[in-house]
C-alpha positions as CSV (number, residue, x, y, z in Angstrom):
1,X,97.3,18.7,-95.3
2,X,99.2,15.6,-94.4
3,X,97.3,12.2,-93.2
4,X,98.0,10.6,-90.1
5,X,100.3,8.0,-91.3
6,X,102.3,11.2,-93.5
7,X,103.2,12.9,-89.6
8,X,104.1,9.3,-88.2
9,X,106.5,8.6,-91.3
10,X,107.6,12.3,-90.7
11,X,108.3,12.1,-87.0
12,X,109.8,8.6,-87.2
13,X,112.3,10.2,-90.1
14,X,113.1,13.2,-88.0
15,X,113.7,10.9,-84.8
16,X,116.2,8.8,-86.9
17,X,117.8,12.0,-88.5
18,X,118.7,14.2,-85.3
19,X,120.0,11.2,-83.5
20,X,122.1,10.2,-86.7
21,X,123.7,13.6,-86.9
22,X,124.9,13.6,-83.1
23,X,125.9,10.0,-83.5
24,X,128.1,11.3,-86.2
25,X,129.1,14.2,-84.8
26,X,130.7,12.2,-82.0
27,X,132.7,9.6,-84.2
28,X,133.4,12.5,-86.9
29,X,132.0,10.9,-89.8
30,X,129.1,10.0,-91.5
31,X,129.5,6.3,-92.5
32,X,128.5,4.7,-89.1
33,X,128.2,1.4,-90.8
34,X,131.3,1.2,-92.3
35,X,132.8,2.3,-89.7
36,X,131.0,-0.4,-87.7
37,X,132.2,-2.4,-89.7
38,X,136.3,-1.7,-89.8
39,X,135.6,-2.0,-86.4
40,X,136.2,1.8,-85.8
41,X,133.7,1.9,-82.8
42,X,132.1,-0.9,-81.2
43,X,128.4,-2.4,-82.1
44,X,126.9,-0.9,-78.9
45,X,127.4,2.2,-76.4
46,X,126.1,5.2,-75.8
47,X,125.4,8.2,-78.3
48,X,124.5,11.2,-75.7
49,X,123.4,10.7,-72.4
50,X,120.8,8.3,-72.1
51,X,120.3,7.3,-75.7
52,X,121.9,4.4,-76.6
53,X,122.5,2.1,-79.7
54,X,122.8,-0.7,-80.9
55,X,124.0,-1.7,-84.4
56,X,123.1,-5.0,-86.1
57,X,122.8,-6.1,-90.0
58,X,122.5,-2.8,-92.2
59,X,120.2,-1.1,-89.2
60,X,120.7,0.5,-85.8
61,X,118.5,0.8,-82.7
62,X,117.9,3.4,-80.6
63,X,116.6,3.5,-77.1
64,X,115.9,6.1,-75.0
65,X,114.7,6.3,-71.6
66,X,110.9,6.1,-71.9
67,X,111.1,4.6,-75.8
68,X,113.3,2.8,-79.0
69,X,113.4,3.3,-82.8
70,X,115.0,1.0,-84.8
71,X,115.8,1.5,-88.4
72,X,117.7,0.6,-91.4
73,X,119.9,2.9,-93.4
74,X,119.4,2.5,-96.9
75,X,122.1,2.9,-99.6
76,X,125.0,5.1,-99.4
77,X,124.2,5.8,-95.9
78,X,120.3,7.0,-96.5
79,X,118.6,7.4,-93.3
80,X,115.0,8.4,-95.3
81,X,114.0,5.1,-95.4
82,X,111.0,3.4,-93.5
83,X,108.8,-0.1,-93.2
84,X,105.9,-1.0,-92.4
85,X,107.2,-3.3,-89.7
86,X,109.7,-0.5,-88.1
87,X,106.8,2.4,-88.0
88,X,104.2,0.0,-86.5
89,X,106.5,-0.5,-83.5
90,X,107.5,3.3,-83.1
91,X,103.6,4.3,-83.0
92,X,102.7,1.6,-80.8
93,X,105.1,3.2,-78.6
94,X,102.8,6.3,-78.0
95,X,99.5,5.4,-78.0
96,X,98.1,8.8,-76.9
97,X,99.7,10.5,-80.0
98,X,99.1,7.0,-82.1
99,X,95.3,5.5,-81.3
100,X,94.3,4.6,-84.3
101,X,97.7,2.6,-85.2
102,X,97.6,0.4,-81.7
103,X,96.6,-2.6,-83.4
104,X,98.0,-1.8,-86.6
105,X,95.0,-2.7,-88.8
106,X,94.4,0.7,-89.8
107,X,98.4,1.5,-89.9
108,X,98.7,-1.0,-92.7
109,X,95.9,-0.1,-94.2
110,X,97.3,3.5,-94.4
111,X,100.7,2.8,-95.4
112,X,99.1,0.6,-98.2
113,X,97.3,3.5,-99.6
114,X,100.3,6.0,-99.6
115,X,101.7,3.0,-102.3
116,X,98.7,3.2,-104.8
117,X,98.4,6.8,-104.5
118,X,102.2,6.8,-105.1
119,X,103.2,8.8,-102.7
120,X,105.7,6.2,-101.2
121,X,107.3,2.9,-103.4
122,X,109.8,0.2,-102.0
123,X,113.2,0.5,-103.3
124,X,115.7,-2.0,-104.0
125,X,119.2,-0.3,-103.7
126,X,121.6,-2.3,-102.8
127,X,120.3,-4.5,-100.0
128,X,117.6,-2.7,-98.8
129,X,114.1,-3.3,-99.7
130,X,112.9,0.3,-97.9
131,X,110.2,2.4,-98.2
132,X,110.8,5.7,-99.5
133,X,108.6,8.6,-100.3
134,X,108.6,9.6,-104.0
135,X,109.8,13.2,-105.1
C-alpha cells in the first residue's frame, strides 16, 4: 500500500504528465523546451481552455482555474521528476485532500524518509538536481 506522500508524488506526476502530452499535442512535438527555446512558441499562452503556462529556466507552470503546478523537466525532456519545494506547494493547494502536509513539517519529514528507505534519490543529470523514484 502506498504512504501518503507516495499518492501526492503520484498525483503531482500524473498532473504534470496529462497536461504535457496535450501541450505537445498542440505544438506537435515533444521538446517544449527547446522549442521554447528556438523560439518556436512563445514563453506563455494557453495550452487548452483555461490552463495556461508559463515557461521559465528548465521548468514550466501551470495554472488552472481553481489551482497551479509548477515543475521542472529533467534531462532529455523527463517530466518524472519532483522536489520537495514543488510538491509542498501543490498539496498546500488542497488542504482537504492534503491535511497533514499544510504546514509542511510532516511533508518534509515524509519525503525525507522515502530517501533512506531508498525509495526516491536526487539526480544530477544534466542541470537538474530532481527527485526521482528508484526502479
Amino acid at each position: 500500500m502506498k504512504t501518503d506522500i507516495e499518492l501526492l508524488i503520484a498525483e503531482y506526476l500524473k498532473e504534470v504528465s496529462n497536461v504535457i502530452a496535450v501541450f505537445s499535442t498542440k505544438i506537435g512535438r515533444k521538446d517544449i523546451l527547446r522549442a521554447w527555446g528556438e523560439e518556436s512558441i512563445p514563453a506563455k499562452g494557453e495550452i487548452s481552455k483555461n490552463v495556461f503556462y508559463e515557461l521559465h529556466g528548465i521548468g514550466c507552470y501551470l495554472s488552472y482555474k481553481d489551482y497551479h503546478i509548477d515543475f521542472d523537466f529533467g534531462p532529455k525532456d523527463r517530466i518524472d521528476g519532483f522536489d520537495l519545494y514543488k510538491l509542498k506547494d501543490y498539496a498546500q493547494q488542497f488542504p482537504d485532500k492534503y491535511p497533514q502536509y499544510q504546514d509542511g513539517t510532516i511533508l518534509e519529514k515524509d519525503f525525507n524518509r522515502l530517501i533512506e528507505l531508498g525509495i526516491i534519490s536526487q539526480k544530477y543529470i544534466g542541470n537538474s538536481w530532481l527527485y526521482f523514484f528508484n526502479n
